[in-house]
C-alpha positions in Angstrom: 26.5 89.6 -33.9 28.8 87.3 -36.0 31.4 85.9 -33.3 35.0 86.2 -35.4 36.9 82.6 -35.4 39.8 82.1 -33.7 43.1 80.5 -34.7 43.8 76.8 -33.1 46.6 75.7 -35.0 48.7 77.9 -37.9 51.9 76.3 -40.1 53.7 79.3 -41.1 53.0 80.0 -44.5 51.1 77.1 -45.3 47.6 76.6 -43.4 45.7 78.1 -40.7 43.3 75.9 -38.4 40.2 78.0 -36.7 38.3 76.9 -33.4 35.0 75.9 -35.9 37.2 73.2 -37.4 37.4 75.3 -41.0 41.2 75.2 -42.8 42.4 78.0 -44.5 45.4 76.6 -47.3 45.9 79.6 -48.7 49.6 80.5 -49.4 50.6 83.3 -46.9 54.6 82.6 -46.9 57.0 84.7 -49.5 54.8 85.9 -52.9 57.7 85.1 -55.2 57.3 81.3 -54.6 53.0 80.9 -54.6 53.4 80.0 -58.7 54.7 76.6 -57.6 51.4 76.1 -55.3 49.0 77.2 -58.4 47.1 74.6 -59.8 47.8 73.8 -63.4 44.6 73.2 -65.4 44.7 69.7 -67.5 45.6 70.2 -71.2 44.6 67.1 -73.3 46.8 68.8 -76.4 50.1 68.2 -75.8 52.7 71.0 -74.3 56.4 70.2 -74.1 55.5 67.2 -74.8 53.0 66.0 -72.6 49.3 65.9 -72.5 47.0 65.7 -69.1 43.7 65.1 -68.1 41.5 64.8 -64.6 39.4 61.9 -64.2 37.0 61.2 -61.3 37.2 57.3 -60.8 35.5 56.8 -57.7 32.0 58.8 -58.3 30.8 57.8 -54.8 33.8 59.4 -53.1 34.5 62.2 -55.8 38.0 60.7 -55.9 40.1 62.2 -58.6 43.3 61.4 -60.3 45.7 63.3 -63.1 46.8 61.4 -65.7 50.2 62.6 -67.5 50.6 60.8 -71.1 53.8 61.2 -72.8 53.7 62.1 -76.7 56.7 60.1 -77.8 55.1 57.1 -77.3 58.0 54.7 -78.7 56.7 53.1 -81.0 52.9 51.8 -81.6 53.2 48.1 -80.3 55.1 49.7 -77.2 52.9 49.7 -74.1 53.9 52.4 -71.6 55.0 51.5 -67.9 52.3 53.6 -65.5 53.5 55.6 -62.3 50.9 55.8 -59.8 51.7 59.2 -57.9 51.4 60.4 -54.1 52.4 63.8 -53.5 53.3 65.3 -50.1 52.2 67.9 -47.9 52.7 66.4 -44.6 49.3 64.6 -45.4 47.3 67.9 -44.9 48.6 70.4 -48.0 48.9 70.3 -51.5 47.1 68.5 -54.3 48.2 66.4 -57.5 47.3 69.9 -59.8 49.7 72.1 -57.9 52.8 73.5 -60.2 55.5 72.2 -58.5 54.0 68.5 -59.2 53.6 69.5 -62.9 56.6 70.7 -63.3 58.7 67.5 -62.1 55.8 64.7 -63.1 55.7 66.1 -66.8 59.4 65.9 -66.4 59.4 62.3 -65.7 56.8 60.8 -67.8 58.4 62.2 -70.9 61.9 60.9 -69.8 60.9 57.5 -68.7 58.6 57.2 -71.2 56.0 56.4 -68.8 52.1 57.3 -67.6 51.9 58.7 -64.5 48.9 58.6 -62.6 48.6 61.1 -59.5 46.3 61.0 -57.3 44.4 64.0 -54.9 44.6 62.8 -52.2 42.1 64.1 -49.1 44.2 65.8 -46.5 44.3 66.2 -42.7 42.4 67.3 -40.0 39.7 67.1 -42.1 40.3 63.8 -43.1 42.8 62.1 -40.7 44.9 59.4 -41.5 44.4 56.4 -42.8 42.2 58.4 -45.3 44.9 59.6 -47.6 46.9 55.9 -47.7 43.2 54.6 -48.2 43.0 56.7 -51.8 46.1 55.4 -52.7 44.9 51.8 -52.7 41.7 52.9 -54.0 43.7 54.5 -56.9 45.8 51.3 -57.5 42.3 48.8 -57.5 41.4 51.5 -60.2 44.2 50.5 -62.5 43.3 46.7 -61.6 40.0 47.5 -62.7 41.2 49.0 -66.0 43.6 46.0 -66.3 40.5 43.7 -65.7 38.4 45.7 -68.5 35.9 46.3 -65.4 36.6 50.0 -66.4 37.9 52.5 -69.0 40.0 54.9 -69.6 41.0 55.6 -73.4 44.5 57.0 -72.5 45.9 54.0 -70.2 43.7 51.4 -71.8 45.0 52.1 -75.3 48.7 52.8 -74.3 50.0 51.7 -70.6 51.1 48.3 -69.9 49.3 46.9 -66.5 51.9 44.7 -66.0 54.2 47.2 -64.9 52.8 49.5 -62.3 55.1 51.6 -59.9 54.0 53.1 -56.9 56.1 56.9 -56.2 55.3 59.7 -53.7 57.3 62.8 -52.3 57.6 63.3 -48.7 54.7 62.1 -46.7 53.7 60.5 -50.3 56.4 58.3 -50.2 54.9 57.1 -46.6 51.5 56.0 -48.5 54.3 54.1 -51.1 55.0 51.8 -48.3 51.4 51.9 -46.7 49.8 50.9 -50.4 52.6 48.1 -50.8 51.8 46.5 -48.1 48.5 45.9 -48.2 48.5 45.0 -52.4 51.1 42.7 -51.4 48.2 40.8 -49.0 45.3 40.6 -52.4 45.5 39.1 -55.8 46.2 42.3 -58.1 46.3 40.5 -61.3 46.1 41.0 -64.2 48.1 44.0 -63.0 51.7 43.6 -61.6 52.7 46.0 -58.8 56.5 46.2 -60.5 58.2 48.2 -57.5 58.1 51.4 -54.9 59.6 54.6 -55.0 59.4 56.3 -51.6 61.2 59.3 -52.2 62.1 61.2 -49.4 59.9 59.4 -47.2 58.1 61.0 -43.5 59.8 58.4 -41.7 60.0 59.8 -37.9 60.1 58.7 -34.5 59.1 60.3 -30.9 62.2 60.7 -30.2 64.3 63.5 -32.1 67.2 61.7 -34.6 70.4 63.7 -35.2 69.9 64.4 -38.4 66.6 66.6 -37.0 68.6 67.8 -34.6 71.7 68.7 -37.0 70.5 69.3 -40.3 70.0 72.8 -41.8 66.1 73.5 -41.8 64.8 73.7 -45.7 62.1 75.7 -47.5 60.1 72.7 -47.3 60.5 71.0 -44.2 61.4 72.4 -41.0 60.8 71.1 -37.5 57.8 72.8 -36.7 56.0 71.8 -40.4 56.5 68.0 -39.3 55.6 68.2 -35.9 52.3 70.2 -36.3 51.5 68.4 -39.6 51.7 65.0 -38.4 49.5 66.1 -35.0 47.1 67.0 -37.3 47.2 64.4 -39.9 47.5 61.2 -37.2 44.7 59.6 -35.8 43.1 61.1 -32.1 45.9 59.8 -29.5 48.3 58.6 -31.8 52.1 59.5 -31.6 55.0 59.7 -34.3 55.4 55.9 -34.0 52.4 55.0 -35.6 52.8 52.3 -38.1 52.3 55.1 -41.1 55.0 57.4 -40.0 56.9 55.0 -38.2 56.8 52.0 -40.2 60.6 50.3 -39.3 59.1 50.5 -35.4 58.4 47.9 -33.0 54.1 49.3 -33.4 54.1 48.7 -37.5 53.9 45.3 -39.2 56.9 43.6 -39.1 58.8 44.3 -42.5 59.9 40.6 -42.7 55.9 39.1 -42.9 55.5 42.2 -45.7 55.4 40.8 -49.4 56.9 44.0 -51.1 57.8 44.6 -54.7 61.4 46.1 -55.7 62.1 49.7 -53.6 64.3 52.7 -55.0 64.8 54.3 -51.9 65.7 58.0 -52.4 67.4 60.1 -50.1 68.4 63.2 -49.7 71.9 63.8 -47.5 70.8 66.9 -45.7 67.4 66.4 -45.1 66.4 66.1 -41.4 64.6 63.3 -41.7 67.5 61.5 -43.5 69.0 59.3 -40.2 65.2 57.5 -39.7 64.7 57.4 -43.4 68.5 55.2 -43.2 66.8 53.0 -40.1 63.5 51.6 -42.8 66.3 51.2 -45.3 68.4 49.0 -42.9 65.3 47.5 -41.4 64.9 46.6 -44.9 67.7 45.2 -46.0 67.5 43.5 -42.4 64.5 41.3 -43.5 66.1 40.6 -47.2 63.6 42.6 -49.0 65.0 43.8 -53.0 66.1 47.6 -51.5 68.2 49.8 -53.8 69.7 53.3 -52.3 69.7 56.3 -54.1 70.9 59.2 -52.7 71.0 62.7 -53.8 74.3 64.4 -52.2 74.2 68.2 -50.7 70.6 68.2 -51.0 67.9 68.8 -48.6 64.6 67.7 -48.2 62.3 67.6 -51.5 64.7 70.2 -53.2 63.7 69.0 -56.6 60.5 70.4 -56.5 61.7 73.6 -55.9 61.8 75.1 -59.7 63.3 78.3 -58.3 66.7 76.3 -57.1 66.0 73.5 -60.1 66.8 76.6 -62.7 68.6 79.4 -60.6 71.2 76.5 -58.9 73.5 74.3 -61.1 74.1 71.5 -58.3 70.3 71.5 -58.0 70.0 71.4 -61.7 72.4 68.5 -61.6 71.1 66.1 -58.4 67.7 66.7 -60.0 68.6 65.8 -63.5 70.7 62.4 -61.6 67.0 62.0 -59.7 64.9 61.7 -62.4 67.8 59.4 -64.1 67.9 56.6 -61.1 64.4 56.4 -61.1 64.0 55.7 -65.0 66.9 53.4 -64.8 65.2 51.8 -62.2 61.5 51.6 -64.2 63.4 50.2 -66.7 64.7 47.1 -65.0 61.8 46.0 -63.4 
């Protein structure tokens, strides 16, 4: 007789854990919002403007990236700056295919001009942390390589300029931003320049509750429960919220002082609930006189940009995403 599993662990909506350590991600939460968790196949003719492609780069590991190249390509002496993407999930969903990454990452190499580079990352509880921050870095040595000539690609080698590389994530990717920083800021990366970070709305957390988690409206994506169970499964065996990777202003994490850090655009969102620890690492920051710059989206919660629905149904959305995508290219385009 086949005994049935049973459920451990279940995020509403978004992954269900069973007692013979299998993970089921598929979407159960509303129907009318599973297009933006449908992987987009790569297209290497260009739509809207942009062209994309998969490319294994570690054939060891199996690990992947998605490169998005921008057709306007100013001119043909122009060398494109390259975005190296981590996207979020609370380190155990989503992947660098999934539509609500297309939409906003086509978006924003097209506007910059820029490359971007995402990366899939592995996710938690299969493969705990550090696994996903170690693919990051993995990823960035990959451009090095490129930069080197150790390696190949056609579309970066040929039109991406190594000497400005930025690091960006969403949510728990913006946590692997800072992770990846740090230790490229310990190694000799040239001929590649790591130009600055973009941690955008960043899992910054603590033990203990902030106000803003206490206070803040819950969002579609990111409520209480979602980074409680997410992190529990994502952390290492016996680790708490303060680790170093969720908790990197606190007194267990490197001091940010002894870090060697490029530029940061530090993006925040005003009613997200993770915005008040998000505000300690950007005062922590500023604290240890490291290049910070604030940028913060008003009346918006947590990730609401990759939300298409609100991008095209809500104006203000509309708007704070359109001002988004505008402080990061001003940003790229000062350093």
């Amino acid at each position: 007789m086949v005994q049935e599993k049973k459920i451990v662990d279940e995020v509403s909506g978004w992954l269900t854990v069973y007692d013979d350590g299998s993970v089921d991600r598929a979407w159960t939460g509303p129907p009318e919002v599973k297009f933006m968790t449908e992987p987009v196949p790569p297209h290497e003719n260009f739509v809207q403007g942009v062209a994309t492609r998969d490319v294994t780069i570690d054939s060891n590991s199996g690990l992947k990236v998605r490169i998005y190249l921008p057709e306007q390509i100013p001119t043909t002496n122009t060398k494109l700056p390259i975005i190296l993407h981590f996207h979020g999930g609370g380190f155990c969903i989503s992947q660098a295919d999934w539509f609500m990454y297309y939409s906003i990452y086509t978006r924003l190499a097209r506007s910059v001009p820029a490359i971007c580079v995402s990366v899939y990352l592995r996710l938690a509880p299969e493969n705990k942390l550090p696994a996903a921050c170690d693919d990051g870095y993995a990823a960035l040595l990959w451009l090095r390589s490129l930069a080197k000539g150790e390696s190949h690609e056609p579309w970066l080698n040929e039109h991406a300029d190594f000497n400005r590389v930025f690091l960006i994530g969403d949510s728990s990717g913006g946590n692997i931003v800072h992770q990846v920083a740090a230790r490229a800021g310990e190694v000799d990366l040239g001929p590649l320049r790591l130009a600055g970070g973009i941690p955008v709305h960043p899992g910054f957390v603590r033990v203990e509750r902030s106000k803003s988690e206490l206070e803040q409206p819950e969002s579609p994506f990111l409520t209480l429960d979602m980074a409680d169970k997410f992190l529990a499964l994502a952390l290492p065996l016996g680790s708490t919220k303060n680790h170093p990777i969720t908790c990197p202003m606190g007194s267990a994490a490197p001091p940010i002082h002894g870090l060697d850090l490029p530029p940061i655009l530090f993006c925040v969102a005003e009613k997200d609930l993770l915005k008040d620890t998000e505000m300690e690492y950007y005062e922590a920051m500023k604290k240890a006189n490291k290049d910070v710059e604030l940028f913060i989206s008003h009346g918006m919660s947590h990730s609401f940009y990759l939300n298409k629905i609100a991008v095209e149904m809500d104006p203000n959305t509309s708007a704070q995403t359109t001002a988004l995508i505008e402080g990061i290219k001003e940003f790229i385009n000062k350093h």
